[in-house]
N, C-alpha and C positions, 0 to 999 in steps of 0.2 A: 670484316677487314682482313685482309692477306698477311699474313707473318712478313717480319718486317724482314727479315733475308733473302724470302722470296723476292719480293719489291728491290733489296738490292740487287738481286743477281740480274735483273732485270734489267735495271739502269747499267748496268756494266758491262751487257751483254755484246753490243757494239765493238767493246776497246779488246775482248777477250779473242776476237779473231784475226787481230795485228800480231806482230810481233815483239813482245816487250822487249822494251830493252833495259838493260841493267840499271839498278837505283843509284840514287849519288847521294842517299840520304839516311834511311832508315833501312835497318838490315830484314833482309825477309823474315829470318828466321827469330826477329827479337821476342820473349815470351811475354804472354801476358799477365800487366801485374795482376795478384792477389794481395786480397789482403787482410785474410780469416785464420785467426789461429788459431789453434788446438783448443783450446780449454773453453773454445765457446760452440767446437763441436757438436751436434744435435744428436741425440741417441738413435742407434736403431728403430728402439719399440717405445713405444708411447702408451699412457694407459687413456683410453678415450674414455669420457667421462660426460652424460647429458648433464643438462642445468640441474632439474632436477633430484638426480639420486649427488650432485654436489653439493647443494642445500641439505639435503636428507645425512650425509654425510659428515657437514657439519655440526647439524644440529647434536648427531650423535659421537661426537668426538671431541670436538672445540672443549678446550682447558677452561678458558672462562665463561663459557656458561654452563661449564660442570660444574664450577665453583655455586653460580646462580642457583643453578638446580640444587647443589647440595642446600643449601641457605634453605632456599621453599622447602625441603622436606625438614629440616632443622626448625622449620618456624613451625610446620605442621606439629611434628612429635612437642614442642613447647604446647600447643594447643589444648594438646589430650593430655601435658602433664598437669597443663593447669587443673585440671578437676580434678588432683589431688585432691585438695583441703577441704571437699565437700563429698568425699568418697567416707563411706561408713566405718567405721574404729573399732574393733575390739578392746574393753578394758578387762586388765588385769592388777589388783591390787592385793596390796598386804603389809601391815606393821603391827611391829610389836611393842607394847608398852608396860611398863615395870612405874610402880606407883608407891610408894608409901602410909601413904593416906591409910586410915582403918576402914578398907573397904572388905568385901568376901574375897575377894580375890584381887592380888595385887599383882598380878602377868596377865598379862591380856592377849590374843591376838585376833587381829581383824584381818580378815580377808574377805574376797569383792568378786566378781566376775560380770561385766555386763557388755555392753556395748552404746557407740555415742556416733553420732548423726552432724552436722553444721550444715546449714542451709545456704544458697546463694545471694537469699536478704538476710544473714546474719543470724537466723534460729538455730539455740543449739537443744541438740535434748540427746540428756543420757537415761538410760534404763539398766539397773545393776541387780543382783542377789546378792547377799554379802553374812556376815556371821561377824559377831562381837563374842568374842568365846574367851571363857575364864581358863586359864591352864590348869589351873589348881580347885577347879569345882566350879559350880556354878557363882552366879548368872550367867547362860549363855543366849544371846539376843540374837537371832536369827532377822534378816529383814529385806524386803524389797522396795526399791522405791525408782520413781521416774521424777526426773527434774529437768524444766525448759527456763531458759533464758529466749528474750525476745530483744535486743537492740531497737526503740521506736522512733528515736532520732538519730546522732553520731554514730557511725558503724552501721548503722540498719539501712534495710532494703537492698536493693539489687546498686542503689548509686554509692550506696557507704562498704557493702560486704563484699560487691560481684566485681570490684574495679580489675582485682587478676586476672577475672576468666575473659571479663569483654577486652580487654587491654591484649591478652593471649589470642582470641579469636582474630582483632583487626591487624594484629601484627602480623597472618599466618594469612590476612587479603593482602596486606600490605606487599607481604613478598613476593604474592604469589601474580600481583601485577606488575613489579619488579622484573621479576624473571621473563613474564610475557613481554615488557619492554626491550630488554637483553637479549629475547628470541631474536625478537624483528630486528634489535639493531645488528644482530649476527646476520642475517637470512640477506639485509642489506648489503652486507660488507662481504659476505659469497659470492649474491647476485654481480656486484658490482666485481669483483674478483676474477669471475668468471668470464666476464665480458672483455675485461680486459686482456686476457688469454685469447680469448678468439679475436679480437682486436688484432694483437699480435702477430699472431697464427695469419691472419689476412694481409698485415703489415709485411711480414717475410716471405709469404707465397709474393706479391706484387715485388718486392725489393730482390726475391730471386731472378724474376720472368728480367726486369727491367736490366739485373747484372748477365746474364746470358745474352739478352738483345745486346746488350755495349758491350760484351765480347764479337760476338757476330760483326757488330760494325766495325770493330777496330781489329780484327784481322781481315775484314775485307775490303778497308779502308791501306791498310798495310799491302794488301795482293795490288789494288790498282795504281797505290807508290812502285811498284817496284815494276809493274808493266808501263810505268809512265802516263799513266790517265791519270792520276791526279799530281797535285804539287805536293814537292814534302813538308808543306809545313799544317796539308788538312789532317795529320796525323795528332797533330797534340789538342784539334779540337776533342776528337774522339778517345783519347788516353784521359782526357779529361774527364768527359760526360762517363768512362770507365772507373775512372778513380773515384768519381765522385758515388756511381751508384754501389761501387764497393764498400766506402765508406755508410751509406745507407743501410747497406746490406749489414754491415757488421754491428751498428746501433740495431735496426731491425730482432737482430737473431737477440742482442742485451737483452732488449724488452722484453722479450718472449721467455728468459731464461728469467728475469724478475718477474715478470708474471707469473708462472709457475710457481715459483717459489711462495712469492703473497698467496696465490691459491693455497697452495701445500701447507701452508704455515695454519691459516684458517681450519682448514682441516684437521691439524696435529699429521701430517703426513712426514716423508722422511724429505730432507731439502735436492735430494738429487733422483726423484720421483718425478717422473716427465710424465705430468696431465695433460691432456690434449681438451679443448672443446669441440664437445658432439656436436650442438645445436646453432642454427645458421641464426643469422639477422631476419629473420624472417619479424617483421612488425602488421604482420594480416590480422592477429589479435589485440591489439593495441587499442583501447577505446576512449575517450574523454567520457568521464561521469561529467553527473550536473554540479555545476558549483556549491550550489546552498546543500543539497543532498548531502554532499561529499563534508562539508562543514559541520552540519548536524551530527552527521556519522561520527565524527574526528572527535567534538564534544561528548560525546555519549560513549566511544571505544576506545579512545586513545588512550595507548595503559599510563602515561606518564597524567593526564587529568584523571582517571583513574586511581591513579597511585595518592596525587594530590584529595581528593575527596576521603582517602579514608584516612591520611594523617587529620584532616577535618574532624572526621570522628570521631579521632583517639583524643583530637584536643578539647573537643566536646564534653566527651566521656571522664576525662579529668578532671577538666569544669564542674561537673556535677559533682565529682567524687569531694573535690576543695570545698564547695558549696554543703556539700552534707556533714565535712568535718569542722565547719566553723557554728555546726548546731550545738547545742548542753547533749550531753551522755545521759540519757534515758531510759534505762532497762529493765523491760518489765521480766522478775524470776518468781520462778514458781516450783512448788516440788512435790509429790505426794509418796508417802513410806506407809509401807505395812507393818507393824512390827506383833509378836506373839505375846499372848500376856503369859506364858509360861516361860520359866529357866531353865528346866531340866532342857539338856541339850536334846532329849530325843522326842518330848513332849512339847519342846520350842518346836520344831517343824509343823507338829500335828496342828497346832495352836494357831500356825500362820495361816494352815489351808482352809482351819474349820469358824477361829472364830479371830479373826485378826484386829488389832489395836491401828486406829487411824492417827496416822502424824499428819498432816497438808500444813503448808503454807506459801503466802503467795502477796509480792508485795513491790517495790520500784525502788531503784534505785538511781539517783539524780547527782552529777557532777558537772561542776559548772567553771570553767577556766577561769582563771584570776588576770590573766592578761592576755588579749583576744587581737591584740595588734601583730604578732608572730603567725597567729591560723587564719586571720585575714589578708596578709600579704602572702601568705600561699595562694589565696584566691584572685586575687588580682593578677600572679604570675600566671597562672593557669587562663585567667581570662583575658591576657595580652598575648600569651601563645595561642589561643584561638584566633584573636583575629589576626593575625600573622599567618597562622595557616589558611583562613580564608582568603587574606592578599595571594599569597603564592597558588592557590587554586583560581582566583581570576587571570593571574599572572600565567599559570598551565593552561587555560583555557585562551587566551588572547595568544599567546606561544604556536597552539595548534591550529587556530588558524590562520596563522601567518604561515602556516609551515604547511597548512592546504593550498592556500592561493598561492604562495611559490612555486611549489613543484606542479601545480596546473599549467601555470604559466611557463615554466620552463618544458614539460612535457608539452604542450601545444604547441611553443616554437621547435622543439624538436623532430615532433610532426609535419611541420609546416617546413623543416629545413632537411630531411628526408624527402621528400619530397621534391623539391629543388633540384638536391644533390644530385638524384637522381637524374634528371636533367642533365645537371652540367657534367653527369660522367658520358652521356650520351655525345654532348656537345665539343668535350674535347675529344673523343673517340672520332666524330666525323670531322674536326679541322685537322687530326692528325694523319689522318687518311689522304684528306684534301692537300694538306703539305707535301706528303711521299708523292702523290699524282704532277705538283709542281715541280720536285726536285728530281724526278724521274724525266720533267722532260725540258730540263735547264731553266726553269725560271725561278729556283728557290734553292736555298744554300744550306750544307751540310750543319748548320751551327744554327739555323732554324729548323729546322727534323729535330734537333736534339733537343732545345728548347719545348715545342709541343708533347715530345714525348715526357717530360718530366712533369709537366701542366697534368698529363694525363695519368700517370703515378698518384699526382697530388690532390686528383680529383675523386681517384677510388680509394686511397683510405681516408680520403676528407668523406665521403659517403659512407664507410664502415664507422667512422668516427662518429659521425651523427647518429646511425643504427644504435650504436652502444649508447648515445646518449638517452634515447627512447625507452629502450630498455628498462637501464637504471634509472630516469626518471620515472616509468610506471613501477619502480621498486619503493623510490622513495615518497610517490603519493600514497600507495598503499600504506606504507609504516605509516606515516602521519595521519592517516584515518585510521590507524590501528586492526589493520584486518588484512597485513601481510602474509601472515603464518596459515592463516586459512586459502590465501588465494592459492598459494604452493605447496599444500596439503599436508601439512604440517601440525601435529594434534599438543595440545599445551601439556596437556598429563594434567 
C-alpha cells in the first residue's frame, strides 16, 4: 500500500498548477498542535532485554521470592536440626557426699565418664566408667555398667518418639513446594509483564506512524485551503482526526512508561530504567496439549496439590503420634554393672579387669492415666484435622482442574482469534487502500479516509493484543499443570 502523502500529493496534483489564491480562512502558517510533554519523554537508550534472561532475571532478583527462598533453606537447616535429639552425648558426671552415718569413710566422691545414645523409636542406652572413691581411705568402688531403657507403648517406636524428625522432614517438602508454587506464580507475572511491554512498545510504534500521517494531512489539508482547492471548513475534520491521534499518542507512550515500570519493579530494577522487549509475537511455537493429559499432569505436579498432600501427611503423622500417646507408658529398663570385689583403690581396677562382680537388672515399668478424657480429645483434634486436610487436598485437586480446562479454553480461543485478527488487519489494510483509490478520484470524502484509517490502527493493536493473550495464556496453562519453571529453563535448586 503507497504512504498515505504520496496518495495525497497525488489527488492534489491537478489544483497545484493554478494559481492560488489567497485564503479567507485558516492562516498558512498556523502550527501544528502538539500535545506531549516533557516528563513523558522516551529516553535515548533503552536496555533491550529477551523474554527469557527477564524471567531468568527475575527469578534471581525478585524481593519475594527471596523471601520464599530464604524460608526453603530455613526449613531445610530445621530438618538437619531436627536429628539433634538422636545425635550421641557425651556424659560427664561428679558429686560429692559427706555422711554421718558410722561408715569407713564419710566423704565420698563419685565421678563418671561415658556416653548416651536415644533412638528414633525411643531406645535410650547409656554406657559409663565411674569410681565411688572414699576421700579419707578406702572403700573405693570402681565400676562399669550399660543401661537401656525401651518405651513399648506411650513414647515408643518411630510414631510415639520420631514425631520431630518426620514433622521436620515434611515441613522442609512442604516449603520446598511452596516456593516451587512462588516460582511459577513469579515467572507468570514476568511473562505476563513482559508482554505487556511489548504490547506497548507496538501500541506507540502504531500511535507514532498514525500521529505523523495526521500531521502529513493536516498541513496538506491546510496547503490546498489556502490554494483554494478545498473549503475551509475540511480543516477541523483533519485538526480533529490530529488531536485525536495525539491524544492516543500520549496514552500510548503512559502505558509504555507503566509497563516498564511493572517490569522493573518485578525485577527489583531502578523505576527510571527503560526496558525494552527483545522478542516478537511470534506464536509458531504455541501448541494445544491433550486435555486429559494435561489434567493428569496438573494432579500429579501442581505444587499447590502438592503442597496440599504433604500437609495430608503431617496430619497423618500427628494422628498417629495422638493415637500412640492415649496408650499406658510401658517401659521396658535394663542395666548391667561390673563392679570389683576389691577396695584398695589400685587393686579395685585390677579386680574389675580380672575378676569382676556382676550387678544386672532388668524389669518394666507401667503408668497408667487416671483421666483419659484430656489425651483422647487430643486425638479426636488430630483426627478432625486430618480429614480437613483431606477436604482441602480434594478441594486443591478439583481447583486445578478447573484451572487446566480454563486456560485451554482461553488459550484455544486465543488461537482461534489470532488468527482472525490476522485477517482483519489484512481486511482493513485493503478497504483502506480501496477508500484513498475513491477519494483520489472524487467519489469519497476526507472524513471517510479518516475513519478507515483509525479502523486500521485498531485492527493492529487489537492483533498484538491477542498475540499477548496466547502468550500469557500458554504461561498460565503451564503453571496450572505445574511444569512452568521447566518449560523456560528454570532449575528449582
Amino acid at each position: 500500500m503507497k504512504p498515505l502523502a504520496v496518495l495525497w500529493a497525488l489527488a492534489a496534483a491537478p489544483a497545484l498548477a493554478q494559481a492560488p489564491p489567497e485564503p479567507t480562512g485558516v492562516p498558512h502558517d498556523a502550527p501544528v498542535p502538539r500535545a506531549v510533554p516533557d516528563v513523558l519523554a522516551l529516553p535515548e537508550t533503552t536496555r533491550a532485554m529477551p523474554r527469557l534472561a527477564a524471567i531468568s532475571l527475575g527469578v534471581e532478583r525478585n524481593l519475594r521470592l527471596l523471601s520464599e527462598r530464604l524460608e526453603r533453606e530455613r526449613a531445610r537447616h530445621a530438618e538437619s536440626g531436627a536429628w539433634s535429639p538422636f545425635s550421641p552425648t557425651l556424659i560427664a558426671a561428679s558429686s560429692y557426699r559427706h555422711s554421718d552415718a558410722p561408715n569407713p569413710t564419710n566423704d565420698r566422691l563419685d565421678y563418671a565418664l561415658g556416653a548416651g545414645w536415644r533412638s528414633v523409636v525411643g531406645t535410650h542406652v547409656e554406657a559409663t566408667v565411674g569410681v565411688d572413691q572414699g576421700l579419707d581411705g578406702p572403700p573405693h568402688q570402681p565400676q562399669v555398667s550399660v543401661s537401656l531403657e525401651q518405651p513399648l507403648l506411650k513414647g515408643g517406636w518411630l510414631a510415639g518418639a520420631g514425631l520431630p524428625l518426620t514433622e521436620a522432614q515434611l515441613a522442609a517438602r512442604l516449603q520446598a513446594e511452596l516456593y516451587r508454587a512462588a516460582l511459577d506464580e513469579l515467572i507468570v507475572q514476568v511473562d505476563a509483564a513482559y508482554w505487556e511491554v511489548a504490547l506497548a512498545q507496538a501500541d506507540l510504534d502504531i500511535k507514532t506512524r498514525s500521529e505523523r500521517r495526521a500531521e502529513e494531512q493536516y498541513r496538506d489539508t491546510r496547503e490546498n485551503i489556502r490554494r483554494g482547492i478545498l473549503a475551509d471548513a475540511e480543516i477541523h475534520v483533519v485538526e480533529e482526526n490530529l488531536v485525536i491521534f495525539q491524544q492516543e499518542h500520549l496514552r500510548a507512550r503512559e502505558r509504555l512508561f507503566l509497563a516498564r515500570r511493572a517490569l522493573g519493579e518485578l525485577l527489583s530494577l531502578a523505576p527510571e530504567e527503560a526496558l525494552a522487549a527483545d522478542d516478537a509475537f511470534d506464536l509458531s511455537g504455541v501448541t494445544l496439549p491433550d486435555r486429559a493429559d494435561a489434567v493428569t499432569r496438573a494432579l500429579r505436579e501442581n505444587p499447590a496439590v502438592c503442597a496440599q498432600r504433604v500437609r495430608v501427611e503431617q496430619a497423618r503423622a500427628r494422628v498417629r503420634n495422638q493415637a500412640n500417646q492415649v496408650l499406658p507408658s510401658l517401659a521396658l529398663e535394663s542395666s548391667l554393672g561390673l563392679r570389683s570385689p576389691d577396695t584398695d583403690y589400685a587393686a579395685a581396677w585390677g579386680g574389675l579387669s580380672t575378676d569382676p562382680a556382676l550387678d544386672a537388672r532388668v524389669g518394666l515399668r507401667l503408668e497408667v492415666p487416671l483421666d483419659r478424657g484430656a489425651v483422647g480429645a487430643g486425638l479426636d483434634a488430630a483426627e478432625a484435622a486430618e480429614r480437613r486436610a483431606e477436604a482441602e487436598l480434594a478441594q486443591a485437586e478439583n481447583r486445578a482442574r478447573f484451572e487446566v480446562e480454563n486456560a485451554l479454553t482461553s488459550l484455544t480461543s486465543a488461537l482461534a482469534l489470532s488468527r482472525s485478527s490476522a485477517r482483519q488487519v489484512e481486511l482493513a489494510e485493503l478497504k483502506l487502500a480501496a477508500q484513498m483509490d475513491k477519494y483520489r478520484n472524487g467519489l469519497s470524502t476526507l472524513n471517510d479516509v479518516v475513519r478507515f484509517q483509525r479502523e486500521l490502527d485498531e485492527a493492529l493493536i487489537a492483533a498484538r493484543r491477542v498475540a499477548r493473550d496466547v502468550r500469557t495464556g500458554q504461561a498460565r496453562l503451564l503453571r496450572a499443570i505445574g511444569t512452568l519453571h521447566v518449560a523456560v529453563g528454570v532449575e528449582v535448586g
